[in-house]
C-alpha positions as a printed NumPy array, in Angstrom:
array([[  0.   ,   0.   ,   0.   ],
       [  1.068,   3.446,  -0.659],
       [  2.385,   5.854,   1.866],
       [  0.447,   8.646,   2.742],
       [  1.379,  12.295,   2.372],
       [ -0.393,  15.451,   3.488],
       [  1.112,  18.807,   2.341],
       [ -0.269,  21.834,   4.023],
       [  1.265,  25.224,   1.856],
       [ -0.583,  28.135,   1.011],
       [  1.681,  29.075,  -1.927],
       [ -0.015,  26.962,  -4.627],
       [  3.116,  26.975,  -6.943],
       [  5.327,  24.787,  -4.428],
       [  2.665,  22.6  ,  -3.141],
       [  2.159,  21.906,  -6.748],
       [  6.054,  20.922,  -7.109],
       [  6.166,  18.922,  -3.574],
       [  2.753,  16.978,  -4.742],
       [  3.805,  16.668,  -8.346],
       [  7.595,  15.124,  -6.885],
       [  6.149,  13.231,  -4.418],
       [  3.456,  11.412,  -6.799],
       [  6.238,  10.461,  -9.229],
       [  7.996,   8.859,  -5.943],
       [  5.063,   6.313,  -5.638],
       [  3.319,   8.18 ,  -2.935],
       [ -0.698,   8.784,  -2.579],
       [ -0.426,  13.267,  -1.639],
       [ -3.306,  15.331,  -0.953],
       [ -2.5  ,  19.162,  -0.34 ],
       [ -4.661,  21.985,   2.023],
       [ -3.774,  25.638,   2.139],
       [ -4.529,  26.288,   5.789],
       [ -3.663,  24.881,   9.466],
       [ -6.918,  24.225,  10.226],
       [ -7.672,  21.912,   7.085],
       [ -5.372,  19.582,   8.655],
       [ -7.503,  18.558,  10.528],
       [-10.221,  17.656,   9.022],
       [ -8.218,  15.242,   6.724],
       [ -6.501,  13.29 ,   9.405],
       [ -9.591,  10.889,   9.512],
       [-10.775,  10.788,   5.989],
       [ -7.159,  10.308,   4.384],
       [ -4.966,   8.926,   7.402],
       [ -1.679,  10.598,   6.482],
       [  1.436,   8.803,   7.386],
       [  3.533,  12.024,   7.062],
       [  2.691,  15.437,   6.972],
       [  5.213,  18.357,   5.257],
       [  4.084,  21.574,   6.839],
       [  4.604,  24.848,   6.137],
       [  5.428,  26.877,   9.025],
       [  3.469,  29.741,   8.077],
       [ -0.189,  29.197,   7.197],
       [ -3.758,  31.253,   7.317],
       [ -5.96 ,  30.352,   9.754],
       [ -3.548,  27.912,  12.051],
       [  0.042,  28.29 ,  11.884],
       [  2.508,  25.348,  11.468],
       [  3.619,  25.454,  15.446],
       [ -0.043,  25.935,  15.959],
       [ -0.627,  22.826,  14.103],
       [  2.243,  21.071,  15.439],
       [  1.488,  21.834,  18.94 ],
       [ -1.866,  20.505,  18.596],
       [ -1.056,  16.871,  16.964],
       [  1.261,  16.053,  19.588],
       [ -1.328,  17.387,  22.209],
       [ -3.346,  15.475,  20.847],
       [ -0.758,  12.443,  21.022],
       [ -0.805,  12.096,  17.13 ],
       [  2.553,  10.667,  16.328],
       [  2.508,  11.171,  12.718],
       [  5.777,  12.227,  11.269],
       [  6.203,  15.839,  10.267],
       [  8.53 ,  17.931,   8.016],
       [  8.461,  21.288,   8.389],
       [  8.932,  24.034,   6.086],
       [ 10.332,  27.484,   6.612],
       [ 11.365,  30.441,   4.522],
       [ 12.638,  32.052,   7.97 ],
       [ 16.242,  31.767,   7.833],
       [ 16.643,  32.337,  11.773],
       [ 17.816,  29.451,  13.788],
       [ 15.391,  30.148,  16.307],
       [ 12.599,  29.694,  14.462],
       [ 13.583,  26.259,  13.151],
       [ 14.242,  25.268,  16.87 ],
       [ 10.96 ,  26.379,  17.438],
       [  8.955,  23.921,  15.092],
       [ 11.644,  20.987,  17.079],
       [ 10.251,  22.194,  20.191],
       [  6.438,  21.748,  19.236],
       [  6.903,  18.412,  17.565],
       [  8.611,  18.523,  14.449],
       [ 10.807,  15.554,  13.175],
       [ 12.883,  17.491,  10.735],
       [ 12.941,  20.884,   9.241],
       [ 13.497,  22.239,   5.608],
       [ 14.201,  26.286,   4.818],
       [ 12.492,  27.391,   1.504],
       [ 13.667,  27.464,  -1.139],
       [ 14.84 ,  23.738,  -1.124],
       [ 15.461,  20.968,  -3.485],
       [ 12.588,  18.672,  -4.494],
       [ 14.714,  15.48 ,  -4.32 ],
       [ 16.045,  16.394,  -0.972],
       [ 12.623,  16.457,   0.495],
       [ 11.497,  13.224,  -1.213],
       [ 14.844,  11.863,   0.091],
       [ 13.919,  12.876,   3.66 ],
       [ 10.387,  11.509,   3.699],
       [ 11.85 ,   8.017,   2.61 ],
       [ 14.361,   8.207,   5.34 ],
       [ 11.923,   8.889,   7.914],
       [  9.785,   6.172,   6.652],
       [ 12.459,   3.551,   6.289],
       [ 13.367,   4.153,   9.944],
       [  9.84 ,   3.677,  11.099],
       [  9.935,   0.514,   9.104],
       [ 13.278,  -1.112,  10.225],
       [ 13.01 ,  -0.199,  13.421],
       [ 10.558,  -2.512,  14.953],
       [ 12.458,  -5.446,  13.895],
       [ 15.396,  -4.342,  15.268],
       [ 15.709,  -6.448,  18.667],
       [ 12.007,  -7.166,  19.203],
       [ 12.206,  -9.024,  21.743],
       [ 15.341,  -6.605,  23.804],
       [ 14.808,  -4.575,  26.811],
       [ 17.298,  -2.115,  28.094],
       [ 17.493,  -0.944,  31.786],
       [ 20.03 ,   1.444,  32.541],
       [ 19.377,   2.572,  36.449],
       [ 15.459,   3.802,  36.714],
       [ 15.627,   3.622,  33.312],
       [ 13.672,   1.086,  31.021],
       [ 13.449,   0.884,  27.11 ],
       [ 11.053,  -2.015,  25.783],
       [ 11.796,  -2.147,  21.774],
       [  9.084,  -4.331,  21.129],
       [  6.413,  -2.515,  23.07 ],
       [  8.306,   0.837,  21.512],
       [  7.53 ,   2.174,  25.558],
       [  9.726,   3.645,  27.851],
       [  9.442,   4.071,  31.861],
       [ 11.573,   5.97 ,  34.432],
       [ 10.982,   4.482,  37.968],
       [  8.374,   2.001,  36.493],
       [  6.38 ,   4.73 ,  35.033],
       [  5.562,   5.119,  31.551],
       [  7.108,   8.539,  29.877],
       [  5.514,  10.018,  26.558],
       [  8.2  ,  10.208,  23.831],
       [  8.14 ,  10.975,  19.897],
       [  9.058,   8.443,  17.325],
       [ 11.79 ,  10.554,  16.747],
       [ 12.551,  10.575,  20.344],
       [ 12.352,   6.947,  20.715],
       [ 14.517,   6.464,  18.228],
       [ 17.245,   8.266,  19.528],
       [ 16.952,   7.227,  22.858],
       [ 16.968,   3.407,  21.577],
       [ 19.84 ,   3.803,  19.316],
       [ 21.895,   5.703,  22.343],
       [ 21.132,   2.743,  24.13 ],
       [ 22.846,   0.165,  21.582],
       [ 25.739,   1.9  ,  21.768],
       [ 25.64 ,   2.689,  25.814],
       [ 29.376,   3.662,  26.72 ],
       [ 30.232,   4.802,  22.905],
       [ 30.876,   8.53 ,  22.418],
       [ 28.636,   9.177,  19.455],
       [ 28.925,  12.539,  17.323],
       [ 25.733,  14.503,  15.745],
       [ 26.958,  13.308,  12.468],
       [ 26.939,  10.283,  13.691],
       [ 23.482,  10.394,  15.037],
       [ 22.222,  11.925,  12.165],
       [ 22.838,   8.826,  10.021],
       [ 22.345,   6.632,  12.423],
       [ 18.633,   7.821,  13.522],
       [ 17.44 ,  10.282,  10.903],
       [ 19.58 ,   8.266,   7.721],
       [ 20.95 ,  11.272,   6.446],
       [ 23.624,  10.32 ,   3.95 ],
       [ 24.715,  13.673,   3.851],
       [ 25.803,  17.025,   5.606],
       [ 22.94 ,  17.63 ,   7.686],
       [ 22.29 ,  20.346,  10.25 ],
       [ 23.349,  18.641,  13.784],
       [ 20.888,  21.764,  15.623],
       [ 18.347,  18.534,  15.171],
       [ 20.061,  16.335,  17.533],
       [ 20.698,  18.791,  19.794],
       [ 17.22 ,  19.721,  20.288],
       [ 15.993,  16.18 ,  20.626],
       [ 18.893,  15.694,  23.23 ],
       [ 17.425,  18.49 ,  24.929],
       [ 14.066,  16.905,  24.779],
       [ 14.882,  13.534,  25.518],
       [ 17.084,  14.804,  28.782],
       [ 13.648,  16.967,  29.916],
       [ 11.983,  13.558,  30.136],
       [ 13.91 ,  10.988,  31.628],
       [ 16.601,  12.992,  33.496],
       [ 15.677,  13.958,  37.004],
       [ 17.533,  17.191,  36.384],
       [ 18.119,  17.662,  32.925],
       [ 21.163,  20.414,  33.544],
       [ 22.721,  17.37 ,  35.492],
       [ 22.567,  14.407,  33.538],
       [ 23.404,  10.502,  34.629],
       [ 22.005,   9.117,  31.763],
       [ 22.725,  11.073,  28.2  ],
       [ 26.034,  12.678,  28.702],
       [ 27.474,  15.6  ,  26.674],
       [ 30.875,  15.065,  25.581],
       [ 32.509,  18.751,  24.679],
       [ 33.8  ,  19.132,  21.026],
       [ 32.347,  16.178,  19.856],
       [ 28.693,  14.618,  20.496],
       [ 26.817,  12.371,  23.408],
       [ 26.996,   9.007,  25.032],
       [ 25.059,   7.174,  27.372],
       [ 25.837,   6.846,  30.335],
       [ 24.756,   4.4  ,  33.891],
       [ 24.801,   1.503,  35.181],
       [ 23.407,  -1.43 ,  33.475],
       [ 20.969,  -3.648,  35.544],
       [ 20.014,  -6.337,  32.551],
       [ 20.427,  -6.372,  28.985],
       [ 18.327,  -9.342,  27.911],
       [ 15.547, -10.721,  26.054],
       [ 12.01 , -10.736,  27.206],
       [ 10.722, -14.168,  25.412]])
């Protein structure tokens, strides 16, 4: 079956280029021109990604944003900016976003994106179904994609999971952003590590007890992040 696609841009001529790009990809794209269509096509057309432009009549893209993961929809989302300040791309990472493009951008580099994102989704639940790690208070179940801190369960994105899970496979290893960025987004090329560090950020805000003083995902100065702790068990679950 087809992936899904929603693109939300008000500027007619691009979301004509994104659909047109994406269609010859192999993907089934519908395309709205406000935030507040968005929602009304989540339950007719089921989108497995969304690429949304950051600003939009009606319901802006952190608008939009903010209210999918409220509303714990964990559908993957691209966002789009013409805003060439690094704050405001931090911004859309803050409210949800997996990734970020800055207009103008190449059609083959978003098309390229989408099928990393989706081939990560893919691969990684059969990536050590059956695995849990527990590192201190910390617990990652792969199969059950859930994670708990002191036995209780803690709310992460796919994107967050991700990271976390593939920190944990290489617990003790000092892993740079470039690194990370192929090894949980699957960019094959020079991408912007400001991605990792926000989802660093986010990840520490939710299992840290104090995320300025970490014991689990360590910074290590001039180069990336490791984690860090005690194991308890490493084993399988069956």
């Amino acid at each position: 079956m087809r992936k899904k696609v929603l693109v939300v841009d008000d500027e007619p001529s691009i979301s004509m280029l994104i659909e047109f790009n994406l269609k010859l990809a192999g993907y089934d794209v519908r395309c709205v021109s406000d935030g507040e269509a968005v929602f009304d096509m989540l339950k007719p057309f089921r989108p497995d990604l969304i690429v949304l432009d950051l600003m939009l009549p009606k319901m802006d893209g952190l608008q939009v944003c903010r209210e999918l993961r409220n509303q714990n929809n964990a559908v993957p989302i691209i966002m789009l900016t013409a805003l060439q300040d690094v704050t405001d791309k931090i911004a859309g990472l803050d409210n949800g976003a997996d990734d970020y493009m800055t207009k103008p951008f190449s059609p083959q580099e978003l098309v390229s994106r989408i099928g990393a994102l989706f081939r990560r989704l893919q691969s990684l639940p059969g990536v050590l179904d059956d695995t849990a790690y527990s590192i201190g208070r910390l617990q990652v179940l792969v199969e059950q994609r859930e994670v708990l801190v002191d036995g209780q369960p803690i709310e992460l994105t796919p994107k967050e999971f991700e990271l976390l899970l593939f920190l944990c496979q290489h617990k003790g290893k000092v892993l740079s952003r470039q690194q990370l960025l192929h090894g949980v987004w699957d960019y094959h090329f020079l991408g912007d590590t400001r991605i990792v560090d926000v989802h660093i950020s986010h990840l520490r805000d939710k299992i840290e007890k104090n995320a300025r003083t970490p014991e689990y995902i360590l910074t290590v100065r001039n180069v990336g992040y490791k984690m860090h702790g005690v194991s308890q068990n490493e084993s399988s679950l069956a």
